[in-house]
N, C-alpha and C positions, 0 to 999 in steps of 0.2 A: 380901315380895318373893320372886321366883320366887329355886328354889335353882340355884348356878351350875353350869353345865354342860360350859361350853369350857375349856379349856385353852389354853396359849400355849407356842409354838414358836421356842427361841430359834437362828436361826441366824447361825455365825461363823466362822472358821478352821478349817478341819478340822486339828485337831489331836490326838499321844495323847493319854491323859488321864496328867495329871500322876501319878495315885497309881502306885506303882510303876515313874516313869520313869526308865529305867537310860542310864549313859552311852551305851550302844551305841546307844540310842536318838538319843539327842542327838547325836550323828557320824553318824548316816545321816539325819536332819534338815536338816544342814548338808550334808553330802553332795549330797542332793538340791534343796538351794536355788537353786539354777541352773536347772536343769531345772526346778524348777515355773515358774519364774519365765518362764522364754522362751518359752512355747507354740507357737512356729513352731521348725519344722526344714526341711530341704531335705535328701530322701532324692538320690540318684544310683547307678543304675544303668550300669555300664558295663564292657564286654568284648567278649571276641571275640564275641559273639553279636549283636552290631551290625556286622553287615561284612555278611553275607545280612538282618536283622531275623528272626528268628527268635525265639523263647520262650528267655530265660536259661537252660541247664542240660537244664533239662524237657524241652528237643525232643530228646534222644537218651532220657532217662532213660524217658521215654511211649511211644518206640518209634513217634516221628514221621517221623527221618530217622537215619538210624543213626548208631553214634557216630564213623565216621571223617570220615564227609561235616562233622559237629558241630564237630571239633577241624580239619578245613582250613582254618576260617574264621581261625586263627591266619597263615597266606599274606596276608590281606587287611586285618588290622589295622595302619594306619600312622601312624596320631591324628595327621597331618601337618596339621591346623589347629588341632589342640591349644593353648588359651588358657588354663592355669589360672587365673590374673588376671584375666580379662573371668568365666568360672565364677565366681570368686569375687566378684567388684562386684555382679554380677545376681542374687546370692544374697542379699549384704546389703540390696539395694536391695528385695529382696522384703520386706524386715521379718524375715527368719528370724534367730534366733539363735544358729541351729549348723547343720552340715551333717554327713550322714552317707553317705561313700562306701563302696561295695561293693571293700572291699581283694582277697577272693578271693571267687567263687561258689562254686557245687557243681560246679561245671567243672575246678575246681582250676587255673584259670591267676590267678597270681596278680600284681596289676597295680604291684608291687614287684619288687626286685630280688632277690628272696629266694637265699638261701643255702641251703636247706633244700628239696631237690626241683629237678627240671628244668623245671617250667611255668609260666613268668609272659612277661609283656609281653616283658620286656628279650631274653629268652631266646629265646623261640617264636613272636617277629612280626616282623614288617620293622622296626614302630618301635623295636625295639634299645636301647629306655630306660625307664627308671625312671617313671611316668607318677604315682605316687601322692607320691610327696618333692615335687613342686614345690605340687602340689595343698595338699598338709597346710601345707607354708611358707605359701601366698597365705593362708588358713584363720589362719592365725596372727596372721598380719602385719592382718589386716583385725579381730582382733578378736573374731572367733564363735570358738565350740565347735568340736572337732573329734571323731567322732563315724566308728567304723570298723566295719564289718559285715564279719564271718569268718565261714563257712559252715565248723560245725564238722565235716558231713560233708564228703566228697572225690569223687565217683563214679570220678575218673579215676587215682586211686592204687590200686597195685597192692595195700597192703595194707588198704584198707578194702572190709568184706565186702559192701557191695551194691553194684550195678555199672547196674541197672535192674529195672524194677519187675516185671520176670520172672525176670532172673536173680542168682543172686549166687555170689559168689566162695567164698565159706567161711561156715562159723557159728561165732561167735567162743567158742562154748563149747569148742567141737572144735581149736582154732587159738589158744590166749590167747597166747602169745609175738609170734605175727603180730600181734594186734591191740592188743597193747602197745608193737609198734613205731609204730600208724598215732598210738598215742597218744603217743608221744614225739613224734611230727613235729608234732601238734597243737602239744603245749608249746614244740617248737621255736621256730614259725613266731610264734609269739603273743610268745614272746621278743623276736623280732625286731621286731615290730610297736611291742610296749610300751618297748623302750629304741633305736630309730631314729625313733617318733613320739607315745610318750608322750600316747597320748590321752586325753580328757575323758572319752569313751564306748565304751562295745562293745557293737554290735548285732550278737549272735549271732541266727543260723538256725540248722536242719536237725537238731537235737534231738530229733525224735521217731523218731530210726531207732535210739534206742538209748536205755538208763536212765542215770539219774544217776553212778552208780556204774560202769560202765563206759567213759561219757566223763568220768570222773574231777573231773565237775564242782564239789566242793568243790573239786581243788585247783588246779583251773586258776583260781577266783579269790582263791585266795589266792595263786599266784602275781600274777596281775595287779592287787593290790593292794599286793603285796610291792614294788611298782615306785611304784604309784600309790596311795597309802590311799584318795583320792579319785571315784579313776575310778567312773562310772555304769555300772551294764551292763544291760540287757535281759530279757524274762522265759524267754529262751528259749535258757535253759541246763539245763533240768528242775528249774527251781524254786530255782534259787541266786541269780536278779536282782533288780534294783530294784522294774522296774515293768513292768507289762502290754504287751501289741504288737496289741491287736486290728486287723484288717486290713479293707479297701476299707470295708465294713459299719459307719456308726456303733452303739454300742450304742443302745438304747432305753431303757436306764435306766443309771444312773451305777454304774461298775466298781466293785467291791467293794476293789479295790488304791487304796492310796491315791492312788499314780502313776498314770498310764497313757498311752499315745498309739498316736494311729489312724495308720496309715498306709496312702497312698492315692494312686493312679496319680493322673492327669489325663487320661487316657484309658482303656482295657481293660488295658493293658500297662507293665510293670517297666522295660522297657530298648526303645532302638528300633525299632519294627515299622512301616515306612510304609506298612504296608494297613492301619492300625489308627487312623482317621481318628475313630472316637467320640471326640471331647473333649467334657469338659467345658465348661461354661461358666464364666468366673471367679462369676459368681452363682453357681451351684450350687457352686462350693466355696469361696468366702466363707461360705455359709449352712452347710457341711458346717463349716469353720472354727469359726464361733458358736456351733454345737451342740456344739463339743467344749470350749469354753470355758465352757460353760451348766453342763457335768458335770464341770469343772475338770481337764480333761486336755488336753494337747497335740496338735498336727498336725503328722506327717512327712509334707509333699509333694513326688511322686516326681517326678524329670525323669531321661530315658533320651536321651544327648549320640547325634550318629553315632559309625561308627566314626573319623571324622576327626578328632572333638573339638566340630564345632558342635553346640546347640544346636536343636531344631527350632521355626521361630518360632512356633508354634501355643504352646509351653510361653514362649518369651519375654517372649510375650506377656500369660500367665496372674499371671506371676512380678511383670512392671511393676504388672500392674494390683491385684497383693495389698499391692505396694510400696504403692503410693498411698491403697490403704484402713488399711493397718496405721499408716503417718507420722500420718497424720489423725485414727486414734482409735487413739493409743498408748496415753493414757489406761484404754482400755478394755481392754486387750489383755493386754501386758505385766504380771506379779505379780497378774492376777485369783485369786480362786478361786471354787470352782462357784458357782453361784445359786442363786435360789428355785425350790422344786418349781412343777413345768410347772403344775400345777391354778391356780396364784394369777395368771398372764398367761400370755395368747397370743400367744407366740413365746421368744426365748431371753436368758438374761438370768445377769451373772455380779454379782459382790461385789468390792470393795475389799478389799484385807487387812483391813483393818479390821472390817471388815462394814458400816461404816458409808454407804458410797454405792452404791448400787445400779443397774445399768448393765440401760438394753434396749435389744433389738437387736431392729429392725423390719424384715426382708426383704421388708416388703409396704409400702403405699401407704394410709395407715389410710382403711377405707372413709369414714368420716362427720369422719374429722378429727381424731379423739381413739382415744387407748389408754387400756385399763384394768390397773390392778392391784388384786384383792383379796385384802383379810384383812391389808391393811398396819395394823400397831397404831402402827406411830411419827410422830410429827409430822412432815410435809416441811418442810425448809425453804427448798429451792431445787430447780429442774428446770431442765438447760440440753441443748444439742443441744451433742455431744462433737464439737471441731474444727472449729466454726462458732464459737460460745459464747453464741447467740442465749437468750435465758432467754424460757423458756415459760411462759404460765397453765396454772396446777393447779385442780383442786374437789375436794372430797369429799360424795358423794353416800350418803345411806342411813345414815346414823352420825348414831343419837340418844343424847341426851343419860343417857339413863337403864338403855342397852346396851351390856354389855360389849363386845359383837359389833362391828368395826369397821366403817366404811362402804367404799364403792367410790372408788378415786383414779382419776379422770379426767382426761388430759393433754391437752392440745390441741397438734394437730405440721400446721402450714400446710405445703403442698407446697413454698414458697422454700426451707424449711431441709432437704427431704431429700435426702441420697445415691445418686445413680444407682445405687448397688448396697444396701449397709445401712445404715439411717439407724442412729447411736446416743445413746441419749439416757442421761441421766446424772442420779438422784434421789438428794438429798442427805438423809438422814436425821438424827435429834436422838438418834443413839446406833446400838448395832450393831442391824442390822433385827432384829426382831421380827414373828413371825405368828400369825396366830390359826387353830389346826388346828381348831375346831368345828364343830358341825351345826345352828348358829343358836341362836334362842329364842323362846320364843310368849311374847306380853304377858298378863301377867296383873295388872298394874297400870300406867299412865298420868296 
C-alpha cells in the first residue's frame, strides 16, 4: 500500500491552550463571553455635526471649514424629535445585541451633562438636556449591551496639544504640567461616564496622537475596571484592549486577535451627510455581515440620526431588513464561531460552539442546484435549510473505499427554499468537523 501522505485538520473552538492556563485568563474569557457571542452591534454617530451634515470633528481638524464656522453648529442642535425608545426598538428589532453611542467626539461637545468642561449638549445647544441618560436607560430597560465611544483626544480643549493637522498648541515635552491637566480631565470625564452609566463597553478612538504612556492608558483601565471588573474596552487605547476595531474594509484573512469587530457605515459616512446618498444595499451588508462571522468576529453597523433625532429612512430601512434575516437564522448567527478555511467551499461559512454543525451561507442562487464542500472527513447526518427546516438531499462523490482522501459533499438547495437575501443551510456532523489538509494520492493498488 502506498505510504500515507495527508494529514487531518481538527477544527473547533478557538480556544487557549489549557497548558499554562492562568486565572487571568479565565476572567477575560468570561469577560469576553458576551461579546463573542452577540455579533451584531449598532454603532451611532451623533452631534453637533449633524445640524449642516458635515464630516464629525474632521471638517475643522483637515481645514475644510474653520473651526468657528464647526462649533456654530452648536445654535442649531435641538434633537426636538428625539426618541430614545423608538432608537432603541429599531435597534433590537435589527437582531443587534448591543449598541454603541458616541458619548463625546473629537469635537469635545459631549452629549451628557458633564461636569467636567463647558461643551456638551446640555450646555452649548438649544436642546438644554441630557440626551445620552435617557438613551443608556432605553438600552437598559430593552435588554442590550450598552457600549460608549470616548474620543480620548479633544481638538477643542484648551489643554490638549493639537488643535489641527497644521497647527498645534504646545509639545507636551515642553508643557508636562499642561498635559497632565488634559489628562486629569480624561479621568475626570470617564469617571463620570463609568459611575452615572456603568457601561458594558468602551469604544475608545483617537489614540494615535499620542503613546501609551502619556495617555496614561494602563491606568485609565484600571481605573475603569476599578468600577467595572467586567467592562469590555477596544483596541484603541495603544494596546491595553480587548479586541481589534478594523474599519469599513473587511479583512481578507482572519485577525490574528482573538476578538475583533469591523465597523462600517451604510453609506460613505459616520454621522449625517445628506449629500451622501451611496448606500449600501442590505445584500451587500448582510454578505459583509457573513464574512465576519466566517472569520468569527462581530459587526458594528453605523447609523448617523439628524440633528432632530430621526432616523434617515434609507438606514431604517437597512436596520428592518437585518431584523428579519437575523429572527430567521438566529441559529446561525448568535454564539457562532469562525468556520472552515475559504479553500474547502465557495462562500462563507461559520461552526457551532461545538464544532459540531456546520452552517453555509449562500449569497448566490447555486448555478446547477447543488453546493459543494470538500475535504469533509465526517459522516453527515442531516442537512436542513436554517428557518425554513426543509431537509435536503446529500451525496458524496469521489470517496473510495480504499482512500484515505475524502470525497466531495454535494447538497441539493431547490430555489423554493432560498432567501431573497442569504440562503443558510445547516450540516449536522457525527462529531466536531474534521478536515482533510492533503495534496491527494495516486493509486498504486486497486
Amino acid at each position: 500500500m502506498m505510504k500515507k501522505t495527508a494529514f487531518y485538520l481538527l477544527l473547533a473552538i478557538a480556544i487557549w491552550p489549557l497548558a499554562g492556563f492562568s486565572q487571568s485568563r479565565a476572567d477575560t474569557l468570561r469577560r469576553m463571553q458576551w461579546f463573542d457571542d452577540a455579533k451584531l452591534g449598532i454603532f451611532i454617530h451623533w452631534g453637533i455635526y449633524a445640524v449642516r451634515g458635515v464630516s464629525e470633528s474632521w471638517s475643522f481638524y483637515n481645514n475644510y471649514l474653520p473651526y468657528d464656522e464647526y462649533m456654530s453648529q452648536c445654535k442649531g442642535f435641538k434633537a426636538s424629535r428625539y426618541n430614545p425608545e423608538e432608537w432603541v426598538r429599531l435597534i433590537k428589532e435589527s437582531g443587534a445585541r448591543y449598541a454603541v453611542i458616541t458619548s463625546k467626539h473629537h469635537d469635545g461637545v459631549a452629549l451628557w451633562d458633564t461636569r467636567v468642561g463647558s461643551l456638551s449638549i446640555t450646555k452649548s445647544t438649544p436642546a438644554k438636556r441630557d440626551v445620552l441618560t435617557p438613551f443608556c436607560r432605553a438600552v437598559r430597560e430593552a435588554g442590550l449591551r450598552l457600549g460608549l465611544y470616548y474620543s480620548l483626544l479633544d481638538w477643542s480643549h484648551p489643554d490638549y496639544p493639537n488643535w489641527s493637522r497644521t497647527v498645534s498648541r504646545y509639545l507636551i515635552k515642553d508643557e508636562p504640567a499642561r498635559w497632565e491637566r488634559f489628562v486629569a480631565f480624561n479621568k475626570a470625564q470617564l469617571t463620570e461616564l463609568s459611575t452615572k452609566f456603568n457601561p458594558d463597553l468602551y469604544w475608545f478612538d483617537g489614540d494615535w496622537e499620542q503613546t501609551a504612556e502619556d495617555w496614561h492608558a494602563a491606568e485609565i483601565v484600571e481605573q475603569l475596571r476599578a468600577v467595572n471588573p467586567d467592562v469590555v474596552i477596544n483596541s484603541r487605547i495603544q494596546g491595553y484592549g480587548d479586541y481589534a476595531t478594523p474599519e469599513q474594509g473587511v479583512p481578507t484573512q482572519r485577525p490574528k486577535e482573538r476578538w475583533w469587530e469591523l465597523c462600517m457605515t451604510m453609506n460613505d459616512s459616520w454621522g449625517w451627510q445628506p449629500q451622501d446618498t451611496n448606500f449600501k444595499t442590505a445584500h451587500m451588508l448582510l454578505r459583509t455581515f457573513c464574512d465576519c462571522l466566517s472569520m468569527g468576529g462581530n459587526m458594528l453597523l453605523d447609523i448617523g440620526p439628524r440633528q432632530d433625532g430621526t432616523i434617515p429612512e434609507e438606514e431604517v430601512a437597512i436596520l428592518r431588513e437585518f431584523g428579519r434575516w437575523t429572527t430567521k437564522h438566529a441559529e446561525a448567527v448568535y454564539g457562532t464561531r469562525a468556520g472552515i478555511p475559504a479553500q474547502f467551499f465557495q462562500g462563507y461559512t461559520a461552526l457551532s460552539p461545538d464544532a459540531t454543525t456546520l452552517y453555509l451561507y449562500l449569497p448566490y442562487r447555486p448555478g446547477d442546484g447543488q453546493v459543494e464542500v470538500k475535504g469533509l472527513m465526517n459522516r453527515v447526518n442531516r442537512v436542513w435549510v436554517v428557518g425554513n427546516g426543509t431537509m435536503l438531499p446529500y451525496k458524496v462523490y469521489n470517496k473510495n473505499y480504499w482512500s484515505e482522501v475524502p470525497g466531495n459533499l454535494y447538497i441539493s438547495v431547490p430555489d423554493d427554499v432560498l432567501d431573497p437575501q442569504i440562503t443558510v443551510l445547516a450540516v449536522l456532523l457525527n462529531g466536531p468537523v474534521r478536515l482533510y489538509a492533503g495534496q491527494g494520492q495516486v493509486i498504486t493498488a486497486n
